[in-house]
C-alpha positions, 0 to 999 in steps of 0.5 A, spaced: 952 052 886 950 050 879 949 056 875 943 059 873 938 056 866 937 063 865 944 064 865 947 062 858 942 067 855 946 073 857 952 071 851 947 071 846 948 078 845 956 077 845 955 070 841 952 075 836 958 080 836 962 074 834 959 070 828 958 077 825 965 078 824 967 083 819 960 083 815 958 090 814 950 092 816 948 097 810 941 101 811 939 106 805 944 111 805 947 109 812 953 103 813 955 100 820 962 095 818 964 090 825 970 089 825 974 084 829 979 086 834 986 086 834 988 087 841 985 084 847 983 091 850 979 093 844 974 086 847 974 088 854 973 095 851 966 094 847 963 088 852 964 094 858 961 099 853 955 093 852 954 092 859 953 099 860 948 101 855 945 095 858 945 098 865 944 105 863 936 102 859 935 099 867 936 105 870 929 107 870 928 100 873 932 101 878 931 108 880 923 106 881 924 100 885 931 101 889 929 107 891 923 110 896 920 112 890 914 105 889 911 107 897 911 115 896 907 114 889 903 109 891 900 112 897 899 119 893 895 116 889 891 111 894 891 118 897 887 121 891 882 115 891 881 116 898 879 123 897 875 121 890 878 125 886 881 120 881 884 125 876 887 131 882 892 132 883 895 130 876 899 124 874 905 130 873 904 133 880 903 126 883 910 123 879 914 130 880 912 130 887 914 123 888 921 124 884 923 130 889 921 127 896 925 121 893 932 125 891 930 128 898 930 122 901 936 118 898 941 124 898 944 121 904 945 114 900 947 118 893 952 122 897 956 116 901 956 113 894 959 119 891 964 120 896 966 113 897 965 109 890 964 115 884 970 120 887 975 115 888 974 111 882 974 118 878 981 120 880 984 113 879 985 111 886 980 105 886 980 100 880 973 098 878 970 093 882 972 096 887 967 102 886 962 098 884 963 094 891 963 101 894 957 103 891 953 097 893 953 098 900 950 104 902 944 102 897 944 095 901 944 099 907 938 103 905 934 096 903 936 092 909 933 098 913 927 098 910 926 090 908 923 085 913 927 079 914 921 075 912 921 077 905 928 077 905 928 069 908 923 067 902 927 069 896 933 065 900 928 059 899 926 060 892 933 061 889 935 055 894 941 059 896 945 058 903 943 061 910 947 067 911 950 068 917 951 076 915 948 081 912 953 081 907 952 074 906 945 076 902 945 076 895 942 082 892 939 077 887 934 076 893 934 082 897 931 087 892 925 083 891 924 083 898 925 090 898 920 091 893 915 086 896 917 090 903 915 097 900 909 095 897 906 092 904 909 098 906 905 103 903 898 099 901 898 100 910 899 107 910 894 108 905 889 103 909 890 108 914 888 114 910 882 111 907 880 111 915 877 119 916 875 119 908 872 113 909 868 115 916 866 121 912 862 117 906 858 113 911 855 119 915 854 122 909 850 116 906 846 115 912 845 123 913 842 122 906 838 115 906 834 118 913 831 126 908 829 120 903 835 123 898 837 116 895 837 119 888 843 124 891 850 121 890 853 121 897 860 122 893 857 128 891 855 131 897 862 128 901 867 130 897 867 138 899 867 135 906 873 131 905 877 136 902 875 141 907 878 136 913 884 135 908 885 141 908 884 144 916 889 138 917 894 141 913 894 134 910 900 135 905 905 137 911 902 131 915 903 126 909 909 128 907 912 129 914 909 121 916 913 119 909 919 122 909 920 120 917 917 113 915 924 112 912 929 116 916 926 112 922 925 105 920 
């Protein structure tokens, strides 16, 4: 397979590094001096450092997309809207919510990658590609359960990649924006679902006010206190964040 345009772009970071050589970066009062290396290990160790720094920047990224965090915030907040209540709860309590039922439910994958990539690389027992590789499929595991084959099978067709004859042979390139694409279908049903009652609600209000001649009413005005007293004589927290965490176990 012929490389990718894009791919050459990745060295300028290291093409810079290179021609920098031994010239210093001054700055008032600071001075930062590259020097060349003298051993080979010295390059292998500032390009992994590099790399690493680059990872870590992503880590927010990752966290958010490969992980149950996109459906679990986006139905909370369709939910508030669904209620009409579009600032209660707050973005804090929607994002610390989303961020625990998250931890709650990737603790199996994060503890499978710590017994099978994290401790065996920490104690020397495996090299580094080796944990990587470890570390990988357990999150694999998690995104093929969650990703339908549709989505997986468009982006073989975007990135012209062969037909895999198994999971293994999927790319991660391809499958974590099917995964992503999978989730946010996911979650814009669940929330369809949600809009229902609230929905029904609203139009027996309207109606209710149309026929006493109350047009000048606003019906969000008059249905929000019967949205939240339905939610809440439903005990609608427990059922909603019992359907999303069972959403990914069952899946």
């Amino acid at each position: 397979m012929t490389p990718r345009p894009f791919s050459r772009w990745l060295w300028l970071p290291f093409v810079g590094i290179a021609l920098a050589g031994c010239a210093p970066l001054a700055a008032p009062g600071v001075t930062l001096t590259i020097d060349s290396a003298s051993q080979p290990e010295q390059v292998t160790t500032g390009v992994q450092l590099l790399v690493l720094m680059t990872i870590l920047s992503l880590a927010p990224a990752i966290l958010i997309l490969a992980t149950s965090f996109t459906r679990i915030v986006i139905v909370l907040s369709m939910l508030r809207s669904a209620i009409g209540t579009p600032s209660l709860p707050p973005n804090q309590v929607i994002i610390g919510l989303s961020l625990l039922l998250t931890f709650f439910i990737m603790a199996p994958v994060y503890e499978q990658i710590d017994q099978n990539a994290m401790q065996p690389y920490l104690s020397q027992q495996i090299d580094q590609e080796t944990a990587w590789q470890r570390a990988q499929t357990p999150l694999r595991n998690f995104m093929f359960a969650q990703t339908r084959d549709k989505d997986i099978q468009l982006f073989l067709e975007l990135g012209k990649e062969p037909q895999p004859t198994t999971l293994d042979d999927i790319p991660t390139l391809a499958l974590f924006p099917a995964f992503v694409i999978s989730e946010l279908r996911t979650a814009f049903t669940m929330g369809f679902v949600i809009y229902i009652p609230f929905l029904v609600i609203d139009l027996v209000v309207s109606s209710v006010l149309l026929s006493m001649g109350m047009m000048m009413l606003p019906p969000s005005l008059v249905s929000l206190p019967f949205k939240l007293l339905l939610f809440v004589m439903v005990d609608g927290w427990y059922l909603l964040v019992q359907s999303l965490v069972l959403s990914f176990s069952t899946a």
